[in-house]
Structures are given as C-alpha cells and as structure tokens.
C-alpha positions in Angstrom: 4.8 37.0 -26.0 4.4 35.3 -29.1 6.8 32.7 -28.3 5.7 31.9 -24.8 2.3 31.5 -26.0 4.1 28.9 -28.6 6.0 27.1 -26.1 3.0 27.1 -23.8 1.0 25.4 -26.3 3.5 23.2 -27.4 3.9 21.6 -23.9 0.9 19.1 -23.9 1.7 17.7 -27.7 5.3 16.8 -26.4 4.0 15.3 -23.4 1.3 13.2 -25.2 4.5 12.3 -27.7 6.4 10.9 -24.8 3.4 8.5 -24.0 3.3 6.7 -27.9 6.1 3.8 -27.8 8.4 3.8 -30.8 9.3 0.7 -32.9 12.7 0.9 -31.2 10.6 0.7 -27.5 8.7 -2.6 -29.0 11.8 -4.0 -30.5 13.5 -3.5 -26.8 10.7 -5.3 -25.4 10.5 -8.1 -27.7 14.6 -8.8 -27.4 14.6 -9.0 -23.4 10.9 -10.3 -22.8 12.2 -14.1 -21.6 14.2 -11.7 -18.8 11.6 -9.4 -18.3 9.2 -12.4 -17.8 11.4 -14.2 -15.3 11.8 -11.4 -13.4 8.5 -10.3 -13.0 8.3 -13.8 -11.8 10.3 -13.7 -9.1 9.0 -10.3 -7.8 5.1 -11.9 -8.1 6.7 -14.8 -6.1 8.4 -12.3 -3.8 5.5 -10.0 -3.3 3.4 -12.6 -2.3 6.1 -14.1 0.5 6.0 -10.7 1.9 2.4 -10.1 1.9 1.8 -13.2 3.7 4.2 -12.1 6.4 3.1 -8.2 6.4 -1.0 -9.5 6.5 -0.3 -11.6 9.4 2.3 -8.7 11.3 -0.9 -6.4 10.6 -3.7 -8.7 11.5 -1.6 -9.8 14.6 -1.1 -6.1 15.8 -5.3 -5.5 15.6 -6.7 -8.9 17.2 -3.7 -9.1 19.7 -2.2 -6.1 20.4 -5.2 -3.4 20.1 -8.2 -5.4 20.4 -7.2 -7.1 23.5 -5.9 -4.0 24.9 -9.2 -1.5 24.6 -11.2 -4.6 25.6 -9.1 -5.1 28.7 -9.7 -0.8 29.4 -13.3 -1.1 28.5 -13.4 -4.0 31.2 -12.3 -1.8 33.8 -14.6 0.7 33.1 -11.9 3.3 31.0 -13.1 5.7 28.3 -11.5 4.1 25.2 -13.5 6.5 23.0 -10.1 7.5 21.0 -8.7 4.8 21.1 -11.1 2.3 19.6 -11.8 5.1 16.9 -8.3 4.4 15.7 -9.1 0.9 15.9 -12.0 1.1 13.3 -9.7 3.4 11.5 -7.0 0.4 11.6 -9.2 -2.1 10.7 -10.5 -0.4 7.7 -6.9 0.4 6.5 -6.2 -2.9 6.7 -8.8 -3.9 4.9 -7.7 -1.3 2.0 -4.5 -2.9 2.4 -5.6 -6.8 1.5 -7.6 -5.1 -1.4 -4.9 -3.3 -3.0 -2.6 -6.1 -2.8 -5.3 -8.5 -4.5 -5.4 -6.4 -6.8 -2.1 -6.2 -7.7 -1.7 -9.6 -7.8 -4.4 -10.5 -10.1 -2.4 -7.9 -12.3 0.8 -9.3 -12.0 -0.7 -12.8 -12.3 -1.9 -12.0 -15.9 1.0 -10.0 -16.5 3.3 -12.8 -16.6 0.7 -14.7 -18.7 1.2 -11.8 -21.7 4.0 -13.2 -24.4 5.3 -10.0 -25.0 7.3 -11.2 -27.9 4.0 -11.3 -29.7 1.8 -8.7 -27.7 4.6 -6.0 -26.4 2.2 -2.9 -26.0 -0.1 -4.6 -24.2 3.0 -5.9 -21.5 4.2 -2.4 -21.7 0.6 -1.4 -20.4 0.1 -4.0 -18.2 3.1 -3.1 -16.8 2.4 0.7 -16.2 -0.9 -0.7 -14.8 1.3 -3.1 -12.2 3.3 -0.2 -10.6 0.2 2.0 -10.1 -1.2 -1.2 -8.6 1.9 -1.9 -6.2 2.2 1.9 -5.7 -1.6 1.1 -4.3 -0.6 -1.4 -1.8 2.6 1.1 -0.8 0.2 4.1 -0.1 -2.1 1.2 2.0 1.1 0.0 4.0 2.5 4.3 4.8 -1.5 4.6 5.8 -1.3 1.9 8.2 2.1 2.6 10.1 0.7 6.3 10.4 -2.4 4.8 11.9 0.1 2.1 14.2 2.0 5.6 15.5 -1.0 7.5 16.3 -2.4 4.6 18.2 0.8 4.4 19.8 0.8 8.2 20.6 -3.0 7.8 21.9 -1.9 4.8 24.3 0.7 6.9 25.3 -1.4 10.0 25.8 -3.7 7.4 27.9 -1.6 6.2 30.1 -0.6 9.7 30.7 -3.7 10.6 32.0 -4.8 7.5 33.9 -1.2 7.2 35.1 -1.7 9.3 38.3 -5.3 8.2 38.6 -3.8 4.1 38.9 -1.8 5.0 41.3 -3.7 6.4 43.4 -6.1 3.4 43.2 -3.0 1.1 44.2 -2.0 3.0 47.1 -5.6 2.9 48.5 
C-alpha cells in the first residue's frame, strides 16, 4: 500500500518534469530554427490558401445553397421551423470558424517573427500555443460538416414529408 500511495504521488512531479525543456531541447531548437522558421512559413502561407478557399466553400453553401433554399419554402408557405434553426446554427459555426482561424493566424504571424536562435523557449511556447490554435479552427471545421449533414438529413427528412403532399398538388 505503501508503494502505490508512492507511485500515486509520484505521478504529477513526473508529469510537471516532462513540461521543463532541457538545455539539450533549447540547443535542438537553436540548431534547426532557420528550418523550423521556413517551414512554419510555408504552412502560414498554406493555411491561409486554404482558408480562403474553405471560407468561401462555407459562405457559398449558407447564402446559396441554404438561404436560398428555406427562403424559396418560406415563399410557398412551408414550415421551415427546423430547418432555418440549423441555419442560425450554421451561421454561427461559421462565424466560430473565421474566429478561430484569425486567431491562429495572428499566432502564427508572430510566430515566425520570434528568432528562436535568441528567444527558443518563447518559440517552443508560441509553438504549443499554435497547434491548440489550429486544433481550434479543426474542432470549428468537424462542427460545421456535422451541422452540413444534419441539414442535409433535415432536407431530406422534408422532402420526405412534403413529398406525397407535392404530388398531390401537381396532379390536381
């Protein structure tokens, strides 16, 4: 009992330990920070390409796809009570999206400012802070595909139920 109550409280210090950087971790980052540098260069540059491309696939899909759509039902007198929820839901995602990914560019824009020849715990930090960042924008992008398929599934369920109701109406 002694012992687990040892290693139990022995746990934590070794985690905090893994968390200090050693002189050997600063020295690694001061030998490759040119590389490091021009790499996270070319991901900034990268990132940004495909956030202009995703932003406008996104934006395109609410003004052109779904807004036009419930508008067109709302027209013609359908309940779009589910489906414009979703909507709100969509646009609010992806406003969470353009916010996450401004944020991770401002910290990738003054990540690649650090010299981390002279300054290589605050790049290391920066760093860690970058990938929660860009983890931030990938949680925002998952959120709004999950919203895109439910929106899907309630157009679906829609025409579903109007389906036999339409036809009708033709037929008449």
């Amino acid at each position: 009992m002694i012992i687990a109550i040892g290693v139990f409280v022995s746990l934590p210090a070794r985690a905090q330990d893994t968390d200090v950087m050693t002189d050997e971790h600063i020295a690694r980052i001061k030998l490759n920070c040119a590389s490091a540098l021009a790499t996270l260069g070319q991901i900034k540059t990268n990132d940004a390409l495909v956030y202009v491309n995703r932003n406008q696939s996104y934006f395109s899909i609410s003004d052109k796809l779904i807004a036009r759509l419930n508008s067109r039902l709302a027209l013609n007198r359908f309940d779009t009570t589910p489906l414009a929820k979703i909507a709100t839901e969509y646009n609010s995602a992806l406003t969470d999206f353009r916010t996450a990914y401004n944020d991770y560019s401002r910290v990738m824009t003054d990540l690649v400012k650090i010299d981390c020849s002279r300054q290589p715990v605050g790049f290391y930090d920066k760093v860690g802070e970058a990938r929660e960042m860009r983890q931030d924008v990938y949680d925002a992008i998952k959120k709004l595909h999950t919203i895109i398929d439910q929106y899907r599934q309630a157009v679906d369920t829609f025409k579903q139920q109007h389906l036999t109701k339409l036809k009708a109406n033709t037929n008449e």
